[in-house]
TISEZA-933272 format. One record per residue: residue in three letters; z, x, y of N, C-alpha, C, CB in turn. Coordinates in steps of 0.2 Angstrom, whole numbers, plus 5000, padded with zeros to 4 digits. Glycine has a CB too. Layout:
ALAZXYZXYZXYZXY/...
END
This chain:
UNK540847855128541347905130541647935124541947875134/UNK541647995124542148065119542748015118542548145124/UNK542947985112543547955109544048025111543547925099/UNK543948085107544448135109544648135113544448195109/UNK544448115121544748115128545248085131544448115132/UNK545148015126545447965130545947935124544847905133/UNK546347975120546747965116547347985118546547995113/UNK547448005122548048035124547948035135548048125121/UNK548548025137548548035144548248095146549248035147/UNK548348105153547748135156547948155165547248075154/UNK548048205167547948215174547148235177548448285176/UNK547148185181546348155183546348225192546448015185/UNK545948275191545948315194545348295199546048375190/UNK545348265205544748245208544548305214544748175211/UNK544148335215543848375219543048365221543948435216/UNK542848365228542248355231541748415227542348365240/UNK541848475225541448525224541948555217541148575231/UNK541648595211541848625207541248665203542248575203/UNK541548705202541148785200541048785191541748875203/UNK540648745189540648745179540248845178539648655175/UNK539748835181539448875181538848895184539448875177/UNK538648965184538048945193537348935190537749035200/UNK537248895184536748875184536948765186536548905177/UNK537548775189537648715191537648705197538148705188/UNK537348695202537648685210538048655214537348675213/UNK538548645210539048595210539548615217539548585202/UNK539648675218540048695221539748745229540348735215/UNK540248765234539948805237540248875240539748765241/UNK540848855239541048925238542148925237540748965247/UNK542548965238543048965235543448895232543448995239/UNK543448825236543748775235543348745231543848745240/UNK542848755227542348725221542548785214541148745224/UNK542448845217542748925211543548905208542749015217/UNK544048895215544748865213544448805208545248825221/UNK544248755210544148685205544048715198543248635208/UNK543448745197543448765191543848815185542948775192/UNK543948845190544548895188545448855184544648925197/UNK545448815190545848755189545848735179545448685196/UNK545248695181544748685172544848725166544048715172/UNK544548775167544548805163545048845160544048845164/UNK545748855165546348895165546848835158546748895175/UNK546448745161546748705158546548685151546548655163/UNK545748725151545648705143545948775138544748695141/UNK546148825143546348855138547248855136546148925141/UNK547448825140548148825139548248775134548548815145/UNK547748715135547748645132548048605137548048645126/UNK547848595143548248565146547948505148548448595152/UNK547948435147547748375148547548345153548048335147/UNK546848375158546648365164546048315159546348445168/UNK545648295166545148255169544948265172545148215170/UNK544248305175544048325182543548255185543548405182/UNK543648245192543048215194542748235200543248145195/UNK542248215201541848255206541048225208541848335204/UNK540848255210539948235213539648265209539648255221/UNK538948235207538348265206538148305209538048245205/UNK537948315214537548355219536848365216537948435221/UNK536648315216535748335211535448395216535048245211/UNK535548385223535348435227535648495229535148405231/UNK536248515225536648555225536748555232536448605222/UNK537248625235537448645241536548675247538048725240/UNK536748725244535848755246535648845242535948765258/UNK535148835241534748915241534748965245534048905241/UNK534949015248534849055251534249095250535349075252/UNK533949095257533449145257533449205264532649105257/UNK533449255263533549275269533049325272534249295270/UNK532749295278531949325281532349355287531149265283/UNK531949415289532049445295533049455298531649385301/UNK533349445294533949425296534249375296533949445300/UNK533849315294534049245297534349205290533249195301/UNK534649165289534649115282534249065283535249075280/UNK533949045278533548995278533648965271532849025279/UNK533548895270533948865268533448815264534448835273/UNK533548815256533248775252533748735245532748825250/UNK533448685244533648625241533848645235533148565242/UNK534348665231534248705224534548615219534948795224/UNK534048605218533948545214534148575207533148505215/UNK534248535202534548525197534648445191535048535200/UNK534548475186534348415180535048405179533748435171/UNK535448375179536248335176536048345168536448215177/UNK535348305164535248295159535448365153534548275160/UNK535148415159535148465153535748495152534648515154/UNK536248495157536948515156537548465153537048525164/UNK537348395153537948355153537448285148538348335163/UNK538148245148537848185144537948145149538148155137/UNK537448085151537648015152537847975148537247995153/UNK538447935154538847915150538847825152539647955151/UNK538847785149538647695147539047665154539147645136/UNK539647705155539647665161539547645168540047655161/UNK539647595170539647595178540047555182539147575181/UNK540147565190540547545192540547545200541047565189/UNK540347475204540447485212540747495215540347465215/UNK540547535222540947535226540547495232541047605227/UNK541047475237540547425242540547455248540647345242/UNK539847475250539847545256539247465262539147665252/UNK539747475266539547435271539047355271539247485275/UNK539447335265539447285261538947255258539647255262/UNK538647325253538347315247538547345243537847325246/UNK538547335237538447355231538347445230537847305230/UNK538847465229538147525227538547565221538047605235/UNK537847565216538247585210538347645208538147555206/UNK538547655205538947725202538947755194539947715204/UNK538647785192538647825186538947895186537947825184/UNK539347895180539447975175539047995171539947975171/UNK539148085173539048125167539648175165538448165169/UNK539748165160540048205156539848275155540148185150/UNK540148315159540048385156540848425152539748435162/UNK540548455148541548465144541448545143541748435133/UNK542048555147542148635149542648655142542548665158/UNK542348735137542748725135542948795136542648685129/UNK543648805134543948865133544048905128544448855136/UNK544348965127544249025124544449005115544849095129/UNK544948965115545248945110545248885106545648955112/UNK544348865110544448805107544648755112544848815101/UNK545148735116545148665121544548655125545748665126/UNK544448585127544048545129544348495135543748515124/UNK543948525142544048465147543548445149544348465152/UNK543648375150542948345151542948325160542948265145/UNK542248335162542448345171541748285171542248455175/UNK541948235174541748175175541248195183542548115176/UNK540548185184540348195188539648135192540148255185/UNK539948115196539748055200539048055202540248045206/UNK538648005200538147995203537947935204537748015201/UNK537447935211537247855213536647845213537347845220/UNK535847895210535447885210535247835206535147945211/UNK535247775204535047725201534647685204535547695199/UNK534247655199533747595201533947555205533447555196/UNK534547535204534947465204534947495214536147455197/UNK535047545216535247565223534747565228535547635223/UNK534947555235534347545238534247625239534347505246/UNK533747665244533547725243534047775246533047725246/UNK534247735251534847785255535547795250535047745263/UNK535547725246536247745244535947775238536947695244/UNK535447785235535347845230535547895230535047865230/UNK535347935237535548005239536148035243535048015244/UNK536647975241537447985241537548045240537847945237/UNK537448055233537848115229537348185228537948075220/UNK536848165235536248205233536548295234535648185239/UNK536748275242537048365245537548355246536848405251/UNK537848425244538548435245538548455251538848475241/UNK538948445255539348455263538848445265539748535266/UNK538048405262537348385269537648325271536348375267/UNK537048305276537148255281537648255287537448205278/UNK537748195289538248225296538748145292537648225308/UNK539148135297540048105296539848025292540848095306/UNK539347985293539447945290539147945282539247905295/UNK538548015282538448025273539148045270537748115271/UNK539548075274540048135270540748065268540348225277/UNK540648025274541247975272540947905265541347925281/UNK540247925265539947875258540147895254539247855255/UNK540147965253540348005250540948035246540148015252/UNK541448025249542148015249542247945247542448025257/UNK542047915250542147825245542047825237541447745246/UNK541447865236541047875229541347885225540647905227/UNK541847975228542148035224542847975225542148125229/UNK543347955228544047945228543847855225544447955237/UNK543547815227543647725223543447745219543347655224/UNK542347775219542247755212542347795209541647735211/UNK542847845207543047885204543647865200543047935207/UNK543947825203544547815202544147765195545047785208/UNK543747705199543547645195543147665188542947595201/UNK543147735187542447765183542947785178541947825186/UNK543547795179544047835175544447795170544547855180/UNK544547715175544747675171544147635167545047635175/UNK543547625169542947585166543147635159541947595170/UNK543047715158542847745152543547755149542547815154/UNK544347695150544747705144545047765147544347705136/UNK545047795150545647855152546347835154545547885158/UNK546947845152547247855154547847885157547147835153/UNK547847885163548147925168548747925170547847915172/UNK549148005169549747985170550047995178550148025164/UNK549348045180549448095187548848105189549848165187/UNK548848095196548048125202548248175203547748075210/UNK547948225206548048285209547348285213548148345204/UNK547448285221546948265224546648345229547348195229/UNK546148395226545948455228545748455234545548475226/UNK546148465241545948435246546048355250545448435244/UNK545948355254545948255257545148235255546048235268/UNK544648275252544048215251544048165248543548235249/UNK544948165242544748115238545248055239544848145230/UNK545548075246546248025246546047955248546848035253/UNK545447925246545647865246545547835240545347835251/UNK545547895235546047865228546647815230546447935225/UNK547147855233547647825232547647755238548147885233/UNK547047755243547147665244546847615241547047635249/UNK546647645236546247615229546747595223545647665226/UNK547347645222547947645218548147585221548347715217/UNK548347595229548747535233548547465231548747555240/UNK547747445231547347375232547647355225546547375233/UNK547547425218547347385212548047355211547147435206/UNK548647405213549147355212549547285214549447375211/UNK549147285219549147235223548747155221548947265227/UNK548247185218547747115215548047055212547247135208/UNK548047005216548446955211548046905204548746905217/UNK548346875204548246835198547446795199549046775197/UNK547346785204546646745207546346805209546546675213/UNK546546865209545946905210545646915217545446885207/UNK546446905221546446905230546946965228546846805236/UNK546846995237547247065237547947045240546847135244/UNK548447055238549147025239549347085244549547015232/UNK549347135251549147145255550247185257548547085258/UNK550247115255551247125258551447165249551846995259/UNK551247175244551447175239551347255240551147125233/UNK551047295244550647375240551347395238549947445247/UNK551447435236551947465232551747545233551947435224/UNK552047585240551747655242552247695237551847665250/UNK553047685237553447715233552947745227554047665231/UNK552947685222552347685216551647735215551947625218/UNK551347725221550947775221550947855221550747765224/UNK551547855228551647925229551747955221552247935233/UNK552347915218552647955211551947975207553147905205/UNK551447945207550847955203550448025207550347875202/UNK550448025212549948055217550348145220549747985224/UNK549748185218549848275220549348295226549648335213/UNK549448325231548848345235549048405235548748305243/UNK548648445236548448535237547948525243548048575229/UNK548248555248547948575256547948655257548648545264/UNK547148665257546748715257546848755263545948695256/UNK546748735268546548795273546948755281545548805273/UNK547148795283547448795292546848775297547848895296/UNK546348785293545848785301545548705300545048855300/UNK545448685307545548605309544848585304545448585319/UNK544348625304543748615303543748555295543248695304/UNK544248595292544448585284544848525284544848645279/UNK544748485288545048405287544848355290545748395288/UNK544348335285543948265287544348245289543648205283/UNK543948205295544348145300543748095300544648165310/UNK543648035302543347995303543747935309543047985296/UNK542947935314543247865319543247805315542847855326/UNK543747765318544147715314543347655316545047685319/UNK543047655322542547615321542047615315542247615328/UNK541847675313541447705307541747665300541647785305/UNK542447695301542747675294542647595293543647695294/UNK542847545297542647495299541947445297542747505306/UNK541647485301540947475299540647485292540647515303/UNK540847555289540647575280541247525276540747675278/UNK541847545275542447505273542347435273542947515277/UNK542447405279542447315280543147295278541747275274/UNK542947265273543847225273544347265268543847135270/UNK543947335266544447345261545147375260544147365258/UNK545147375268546047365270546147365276546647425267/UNK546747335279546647305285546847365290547147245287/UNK546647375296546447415300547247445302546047385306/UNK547847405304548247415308548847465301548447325311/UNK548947455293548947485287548847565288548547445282/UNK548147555290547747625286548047675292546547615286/UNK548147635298548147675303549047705303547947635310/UNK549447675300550147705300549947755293550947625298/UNK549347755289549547795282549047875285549147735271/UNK548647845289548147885289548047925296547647855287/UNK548347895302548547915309547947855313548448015311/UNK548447875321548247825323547647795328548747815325/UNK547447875329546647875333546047895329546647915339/UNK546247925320545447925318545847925313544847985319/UNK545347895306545547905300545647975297545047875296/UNK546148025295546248085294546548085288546548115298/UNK546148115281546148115277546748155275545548115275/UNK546848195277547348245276547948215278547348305279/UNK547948175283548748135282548748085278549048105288/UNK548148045276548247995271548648025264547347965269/UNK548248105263548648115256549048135256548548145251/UNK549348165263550148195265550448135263550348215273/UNK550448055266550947995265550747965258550847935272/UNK550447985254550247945249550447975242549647935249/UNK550548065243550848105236551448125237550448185234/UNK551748105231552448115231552648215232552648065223/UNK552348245226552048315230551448355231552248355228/UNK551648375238551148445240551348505241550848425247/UNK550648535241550748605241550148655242551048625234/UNK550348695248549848755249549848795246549848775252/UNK549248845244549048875241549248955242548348845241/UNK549848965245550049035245550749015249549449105249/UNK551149075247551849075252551649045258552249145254/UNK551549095263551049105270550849035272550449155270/UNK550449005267550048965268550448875269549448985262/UNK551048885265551348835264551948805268551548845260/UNK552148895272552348905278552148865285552248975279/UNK551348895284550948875292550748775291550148925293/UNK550648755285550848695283551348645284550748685279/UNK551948685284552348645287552548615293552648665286/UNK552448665297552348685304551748655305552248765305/UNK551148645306550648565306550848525304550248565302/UNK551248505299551348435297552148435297550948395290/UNK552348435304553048415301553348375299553348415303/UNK553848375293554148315291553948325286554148255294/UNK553548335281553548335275553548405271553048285274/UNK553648395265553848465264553248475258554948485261/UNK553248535259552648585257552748625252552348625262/UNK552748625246552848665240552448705241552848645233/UNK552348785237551948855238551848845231552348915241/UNK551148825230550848885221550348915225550448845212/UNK550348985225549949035225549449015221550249075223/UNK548749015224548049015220547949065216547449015224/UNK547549075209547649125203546649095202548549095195/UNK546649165200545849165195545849145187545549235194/UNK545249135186545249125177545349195178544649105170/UNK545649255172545449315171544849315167545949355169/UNK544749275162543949295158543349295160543849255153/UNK543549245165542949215169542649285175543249135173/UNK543049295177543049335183543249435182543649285187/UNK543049445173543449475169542649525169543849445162/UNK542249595171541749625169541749645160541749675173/UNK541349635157541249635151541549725148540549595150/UNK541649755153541749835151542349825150541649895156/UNK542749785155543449785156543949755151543549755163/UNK543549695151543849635146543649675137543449545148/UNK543349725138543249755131543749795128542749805132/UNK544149855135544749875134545449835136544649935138/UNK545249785137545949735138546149715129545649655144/UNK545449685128545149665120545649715116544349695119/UNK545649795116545649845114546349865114545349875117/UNK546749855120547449885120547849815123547549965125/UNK547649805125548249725127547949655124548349705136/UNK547849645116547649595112548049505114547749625104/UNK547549475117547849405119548049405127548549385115/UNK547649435130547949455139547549375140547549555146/UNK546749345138546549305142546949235141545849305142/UNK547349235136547849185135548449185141548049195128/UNK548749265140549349255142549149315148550049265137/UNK548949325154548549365158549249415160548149325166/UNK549749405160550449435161550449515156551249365159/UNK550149485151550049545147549849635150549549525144/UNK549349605157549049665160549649685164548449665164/UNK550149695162550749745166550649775161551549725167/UNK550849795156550649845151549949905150550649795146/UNK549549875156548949925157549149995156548649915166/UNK549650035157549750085156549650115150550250095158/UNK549650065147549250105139548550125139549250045133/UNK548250085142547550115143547550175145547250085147/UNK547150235144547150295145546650285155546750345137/UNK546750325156546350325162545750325163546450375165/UNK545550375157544750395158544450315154544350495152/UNK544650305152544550205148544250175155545450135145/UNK544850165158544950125165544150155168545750155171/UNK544250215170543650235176542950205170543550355178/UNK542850225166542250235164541950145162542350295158/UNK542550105161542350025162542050025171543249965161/UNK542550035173542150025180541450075183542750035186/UNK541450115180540650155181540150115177540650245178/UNK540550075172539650025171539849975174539350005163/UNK540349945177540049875180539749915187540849805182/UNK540149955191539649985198538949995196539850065201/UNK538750015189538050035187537749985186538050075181/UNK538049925182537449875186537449845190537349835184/UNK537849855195537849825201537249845205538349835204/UNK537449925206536649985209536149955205536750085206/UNK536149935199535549915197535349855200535449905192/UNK535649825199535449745204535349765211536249685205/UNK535649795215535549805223534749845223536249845226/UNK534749885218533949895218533149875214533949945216/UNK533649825210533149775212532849735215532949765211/UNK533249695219533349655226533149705231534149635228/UNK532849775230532249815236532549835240531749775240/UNK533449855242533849875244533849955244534149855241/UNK534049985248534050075248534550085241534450115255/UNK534350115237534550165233535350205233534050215234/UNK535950145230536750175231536550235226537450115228/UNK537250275229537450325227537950335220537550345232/UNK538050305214538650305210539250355214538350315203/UNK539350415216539650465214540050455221539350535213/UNK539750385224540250385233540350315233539750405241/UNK541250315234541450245237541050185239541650245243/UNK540850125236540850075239541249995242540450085237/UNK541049985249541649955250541449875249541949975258/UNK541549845249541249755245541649715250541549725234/UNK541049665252541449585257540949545256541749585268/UNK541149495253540749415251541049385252540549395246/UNK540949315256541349255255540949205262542249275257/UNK541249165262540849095267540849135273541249005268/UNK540149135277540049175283540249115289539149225283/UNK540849135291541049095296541549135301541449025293/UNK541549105306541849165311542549165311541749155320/UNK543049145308543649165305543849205301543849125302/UNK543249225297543349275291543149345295542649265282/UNK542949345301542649405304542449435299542949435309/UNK541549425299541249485292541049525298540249465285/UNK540849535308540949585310541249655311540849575311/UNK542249625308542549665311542349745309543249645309/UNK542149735303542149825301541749865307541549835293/UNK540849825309540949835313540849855321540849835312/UNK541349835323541649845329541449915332542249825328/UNK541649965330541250025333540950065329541650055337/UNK540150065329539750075326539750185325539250015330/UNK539950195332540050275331540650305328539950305338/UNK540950275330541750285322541450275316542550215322/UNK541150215316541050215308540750265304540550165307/UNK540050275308539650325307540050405305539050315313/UNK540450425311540950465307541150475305541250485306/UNK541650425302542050425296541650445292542250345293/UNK541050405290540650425284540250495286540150365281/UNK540050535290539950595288540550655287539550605291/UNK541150615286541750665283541850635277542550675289/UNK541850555277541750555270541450505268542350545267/UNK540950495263540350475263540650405258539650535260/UNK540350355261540350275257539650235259541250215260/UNK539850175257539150135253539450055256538950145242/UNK539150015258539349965259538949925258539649955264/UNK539149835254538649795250539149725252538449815241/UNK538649685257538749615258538449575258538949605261/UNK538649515255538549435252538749355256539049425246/UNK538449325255538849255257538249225262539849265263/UNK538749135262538049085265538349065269537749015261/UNK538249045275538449005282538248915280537849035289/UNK538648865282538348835280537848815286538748805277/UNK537348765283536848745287537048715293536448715283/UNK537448705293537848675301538148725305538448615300/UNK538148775302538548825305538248875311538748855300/UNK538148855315537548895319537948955320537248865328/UNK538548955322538949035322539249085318539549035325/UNK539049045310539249065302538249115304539348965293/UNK537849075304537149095302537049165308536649025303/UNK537249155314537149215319537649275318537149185327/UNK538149275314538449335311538149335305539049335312/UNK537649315300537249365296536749375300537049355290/UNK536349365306535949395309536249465312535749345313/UNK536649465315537249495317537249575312537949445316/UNK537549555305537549595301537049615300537949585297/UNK536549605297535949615296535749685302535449525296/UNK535849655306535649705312535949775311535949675319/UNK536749765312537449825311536949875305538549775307/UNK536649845300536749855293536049915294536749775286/UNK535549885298534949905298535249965303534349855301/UNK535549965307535750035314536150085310536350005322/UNK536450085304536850125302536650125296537450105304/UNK536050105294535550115286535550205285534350065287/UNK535450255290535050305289535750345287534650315295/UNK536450335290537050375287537250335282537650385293/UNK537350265280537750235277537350185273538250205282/UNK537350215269536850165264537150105264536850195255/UNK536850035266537049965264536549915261537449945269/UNK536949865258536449795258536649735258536149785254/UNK536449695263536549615261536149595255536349555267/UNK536549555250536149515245536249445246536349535238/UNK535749435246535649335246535849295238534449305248/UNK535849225244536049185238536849195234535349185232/UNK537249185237537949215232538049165229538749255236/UNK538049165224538449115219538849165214537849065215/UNK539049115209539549155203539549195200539749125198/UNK538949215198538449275195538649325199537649275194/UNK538349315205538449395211538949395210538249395220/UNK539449375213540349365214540349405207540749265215/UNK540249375203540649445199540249515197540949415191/UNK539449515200539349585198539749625202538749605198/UNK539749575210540249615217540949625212540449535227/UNK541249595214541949575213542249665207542049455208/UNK541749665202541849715199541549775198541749695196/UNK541049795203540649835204540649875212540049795202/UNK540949855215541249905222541849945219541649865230/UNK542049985223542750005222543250005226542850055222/UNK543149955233543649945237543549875240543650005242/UNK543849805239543649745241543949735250543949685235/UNK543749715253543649715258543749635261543049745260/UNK544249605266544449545267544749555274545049525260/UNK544549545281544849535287544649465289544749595292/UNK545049405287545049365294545649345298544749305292/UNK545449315303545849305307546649275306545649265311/UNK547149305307547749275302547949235308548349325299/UNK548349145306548649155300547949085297549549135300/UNK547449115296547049055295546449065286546649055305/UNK546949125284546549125277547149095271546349225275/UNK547149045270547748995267547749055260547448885265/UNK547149055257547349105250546849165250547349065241/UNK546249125250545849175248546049205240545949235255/UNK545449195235545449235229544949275227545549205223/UNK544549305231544049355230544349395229543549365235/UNK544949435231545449495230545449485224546049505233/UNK545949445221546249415214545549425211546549335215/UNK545049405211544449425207544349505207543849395210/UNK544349525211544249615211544849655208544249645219/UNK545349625207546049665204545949645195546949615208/UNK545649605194545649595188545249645184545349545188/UNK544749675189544249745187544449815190543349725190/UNK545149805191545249875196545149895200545149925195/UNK545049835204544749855212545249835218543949805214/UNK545449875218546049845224545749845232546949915225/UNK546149805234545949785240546249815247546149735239/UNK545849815253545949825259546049775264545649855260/UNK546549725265546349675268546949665270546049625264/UNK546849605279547349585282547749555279547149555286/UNK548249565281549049535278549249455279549649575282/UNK548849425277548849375275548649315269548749375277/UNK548549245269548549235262548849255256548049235262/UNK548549265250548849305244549149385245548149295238/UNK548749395250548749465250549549495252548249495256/UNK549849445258550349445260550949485254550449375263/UNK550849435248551149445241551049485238551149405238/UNK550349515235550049545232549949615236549549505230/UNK550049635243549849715244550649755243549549745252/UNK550849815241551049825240550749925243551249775235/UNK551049925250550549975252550450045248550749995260/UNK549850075249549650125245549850125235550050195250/UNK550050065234549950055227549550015223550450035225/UNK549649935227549049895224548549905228549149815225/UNK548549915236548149905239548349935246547949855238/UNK547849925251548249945258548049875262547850035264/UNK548649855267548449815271548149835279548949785270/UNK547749805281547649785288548049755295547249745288/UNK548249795298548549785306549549745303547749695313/UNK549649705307550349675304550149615301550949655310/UNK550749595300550849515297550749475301551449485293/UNK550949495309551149445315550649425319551649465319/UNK550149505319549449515325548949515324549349565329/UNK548349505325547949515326547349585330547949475326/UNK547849575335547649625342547349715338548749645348/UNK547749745331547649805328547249825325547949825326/UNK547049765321546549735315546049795317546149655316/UNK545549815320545149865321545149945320545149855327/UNK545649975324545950015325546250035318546349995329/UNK546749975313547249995306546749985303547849945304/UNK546249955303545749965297545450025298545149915297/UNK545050055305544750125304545150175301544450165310/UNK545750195303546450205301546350255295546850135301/UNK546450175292546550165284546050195281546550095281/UNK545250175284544750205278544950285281543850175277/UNK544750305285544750385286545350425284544650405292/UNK545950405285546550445283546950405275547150455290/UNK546650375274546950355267546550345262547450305267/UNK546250275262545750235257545250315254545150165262/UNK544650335260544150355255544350445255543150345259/UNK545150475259545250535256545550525249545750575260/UNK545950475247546050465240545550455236546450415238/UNK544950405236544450415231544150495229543750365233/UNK543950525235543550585234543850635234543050595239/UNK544550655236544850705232545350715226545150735235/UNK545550645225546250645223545950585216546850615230/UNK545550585210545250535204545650505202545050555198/UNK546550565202546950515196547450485200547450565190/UNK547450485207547950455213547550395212547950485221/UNK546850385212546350325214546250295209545750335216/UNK546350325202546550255196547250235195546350265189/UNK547650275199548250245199548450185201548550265202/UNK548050195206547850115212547650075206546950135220/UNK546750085204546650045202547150015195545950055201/UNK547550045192547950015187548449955190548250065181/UNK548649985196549049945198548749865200549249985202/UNK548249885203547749835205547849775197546949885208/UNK547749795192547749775185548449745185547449825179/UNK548849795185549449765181550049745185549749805176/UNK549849745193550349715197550149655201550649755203/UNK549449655201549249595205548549535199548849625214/UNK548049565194547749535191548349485186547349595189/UNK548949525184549449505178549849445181550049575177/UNK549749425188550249375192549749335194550749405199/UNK549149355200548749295201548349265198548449305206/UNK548449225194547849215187547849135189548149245176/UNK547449105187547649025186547948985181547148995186/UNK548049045176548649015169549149015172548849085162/UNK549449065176550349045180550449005185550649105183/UNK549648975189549648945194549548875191549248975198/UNK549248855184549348775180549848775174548648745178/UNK550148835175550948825172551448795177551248895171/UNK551348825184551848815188551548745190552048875195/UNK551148725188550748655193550948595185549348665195/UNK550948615181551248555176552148555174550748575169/UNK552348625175553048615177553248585182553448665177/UNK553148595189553348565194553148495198553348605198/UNK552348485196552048425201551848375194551248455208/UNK551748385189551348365184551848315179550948425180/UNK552648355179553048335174553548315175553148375171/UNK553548245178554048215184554048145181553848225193/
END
């Protein structure tokens, strides 16, 4: 192990998926992009993290898309060539064997020189039988009893991996419930008595809590493991008693999300809104609000971050800096963003796409294709659409993976694929396959109008937006999550239907693009970089992940 790391304490940041980089498939989509983000925000500030997480030798998946359909391939990956193996190891015991556990060190570093080192869990070892090789193979594959070996791997032997390699830890911060049974692993160890029997009456929950942070992602049920107690039973065995787990964890299935509700001393959702509707789910315990934040460098087009370079020197340190955008002259602004749109158009032609138009609007939506985000709403009525744009002419370009289990994520890009082909001959568009980090930011910087309707109240933050404001691209999106905070109408951005309904959503979106959004781009240039500065220096300058693990080491970290 790196002596540099383990010299100093250390908040051990465990997450099921995290985003290094898309030659990494570590990740699958926002809650992997946050992970890394998380990282990198940490090595630049110098902040004393520890990430742990899975290998995923078989990453999430490949997207290919035929005829309209996804189709789905294994996007394998060498550890070797990215990261170091590291001497130790350490078991976990998955339905009572043995199954051992190895690290790789990969060390993210940041702009200035810091370094975090992101501990990455694997099981494929000789020492393993076959099945429990392929533990750490796919991310979110298999069905509930791969995903619960898996969760043992990421939360004990992560914990056991941390301590084997000399870390020490002053705080968990648990991304999600996949990693809470950390903290009944915190409970056992202090419990171990002197012969090396579990002392069972001794656990010490006060104890833990103070050590232990949970951050709860999302309202929708789907996003919190549960597992039946007979399962746990069966993979677990004795390694805590049944009648315990069920007061920490509830009482008719193991629920990972109340394990880390009763086990972190603080939690907190990921936007106002979002921290709100968490309350209200879990009553009785109280719910702190940090707003999720982007790297900006990371998520920064190289045009843009050129003139940031240029007139606001030190913004990717202190991102607050871009309130001051107003120095930038205008024609700077437009003409950074005419080359990130320019390579975009180039990318979408060569992916064999129709031929965008630089000189017309385009509107951008990417993200996990599931029926909450509705990627149909735009469209909903296909002959409005079509008029809008022959009064005013735009371009529309969409992304994103269903996951493989998702038969109703996968029949709305069939869906769109369809919309996209009926309305190809007025409205130039394109799906592009495979979105990983690379797309995401040629998208994120290369439209002119980002696009975000799902069902409220069930987008907890959402930071695709927060990526697009960083490049002057303001947003059009339902009044929820981050946006709730961040629109500020006809300045940063325009919002969709109310804060309260859904019922308008349709209607306030056509609305918007025909009598406001695309009359401001095509008549009005200097109204429309107004927007986009604002887009820079009222919401890029606030949602960053510097202010978001500023506020996470003053309030949950430094206690």
């Amino acid at each position: 192990m790196h002596n540099e790391f383990i010299h100093q304490s250390r908040i051990a940041y465990f997450t099921m998926e995290i985003a290094l980089t898309s030659g990494i498939p570590t990740y699958s989509g926002g809650l992997g992009v946050l992970a890394g983000d998380v990282m990198r925000a940490g090595a630049d500030i110098e902040l004393p993290l520890v990430a742990v997480s899975l290998v995923s030798r078989a990453g999430y998946f490949r997207q290919e898309i035929k005829d309209g359909r996804q189709i789905e391939h294994p996007d394998t990956w060498d550890p070797s060539k990215y990261a170091y193996p590291l001497d130790a190891k350490v078991a976990v015991s998955i339905e009572g064997r043995e199954v051992w556990v190895r690290g790789w060190l990969y060390v993210l570093r940041g702009h200035l020189g810091g370094k975090e080192p992101v501990i990455l869990l694997d099981t494929d070892l000789d020492e393993n039988e076959k099945d429990d090789r392929e533990i750490t193979h796919l991310l979110y594959g298999g069905d509930l009893v791969y995903r619960l070996k898996q969760e043992i791997v990421l939360g004990i032997g992560g914990l056991r991996m941390l301590h084997a390699l000399g870390f020490q830890i002053r705080q968990y911060h648990m991304n999600e419930g996949h990693s809470a049974l950390l903290a009944l692993e915190l409970l056992r160890r202090d419990a171990i008595t002197e012969n090396g029997e579990n002392d069972r009456l001794s656990y010490d929950i006060p104890q833990v809590r103070k050590v232990c942070n949970f951050t709860t992602h999302t309202p929708v049920e789907a996003g919190h493991d549960q597992f039946p107690y007979e399962m746990v039973q069966s993979i677990l065995r004795d390694f805590i008693d049944l009648p315990e787990l069920k007061m920490l964890a509830g009482e008719d299935r193991l629920n990972m999300t109340k394990l880390a509700l009763n086990l972190s001393e603080y939690v907190n959702g990921v936007a106002m809104k979002h921290a709100e509707v968490s309350r209200q789910m879990y009553p009785g315990y109280r719910v702190h609000a940090v707003t999720n934040g982007v790297h900006p460098q990371t998520w920064t087009f190289e045009s843009f971050a050129a003139i940031y370079d240029k007139y606001l020197p030190g913004w990717c340190h202190e991102p607050q800096l871009l309130v001051r955008v107003d120095q930038i002259p205008d024609e700077e602004v437009w003409e950074a963003h005419r080359q990130a749109k320019t390579a975009m158009i180039s990318l979408i032609k060569n992916l064999g796409a129709k031929e965008f138009n630089p000189d017309y609007p385009i509107i951008g939506f990417a993200r996990r294709m599931t029926a909450y985000k509705r990627p149909d709403l735009l469209f909903s009525d296909l002959e409005r659409l079509k008029a809008i744009a022959a009064k005013y002419p735009f371009q529309i370009v969409m992304a994103g993976k269903a996951h493989p289990k998702d038969e109703g994520g996968k029949k709305l890009i069939e869906m769109l694929h369809h919309h996209l082909q009926e309305i190809s001959p007025f409205i130039p568009s394109a799906f592009l396959p495979d979105y990983d980090m690379d797309l995401a930011l040629t998208l994120v910087s290369g439209v002119d109008i980002w696009l975000n309707t799902p069902l409220r109240p069930l987008e907890a933050s959402g930071t695709s937006g927060m990526k697009a404001a960083c490049n002057g691209v303001p947003s059009l999106s339902v009044l929820d999550g981050w946006w709730l905070e961040g629109c500020i109408e006809g300045v940063t951005g325009w919002g969709i239907g109310s804060e309260s309904s859904n019922g308008e959503d349709v209607n306030s979106l056509y609305e918007k693009l025909e009598k406001k959004v695309l009359p401001l781009y095509h008549d009005d240039r200097k109204g429309w970089i107004s927007i986009m500065k604002n887009a820079i220096g009222k919401n890029a300058s606030y949602f960053n992940s510097h202010r978001m693990m500023r506020r996470y080491a003053t309030e949950a970290y430094i206690r």
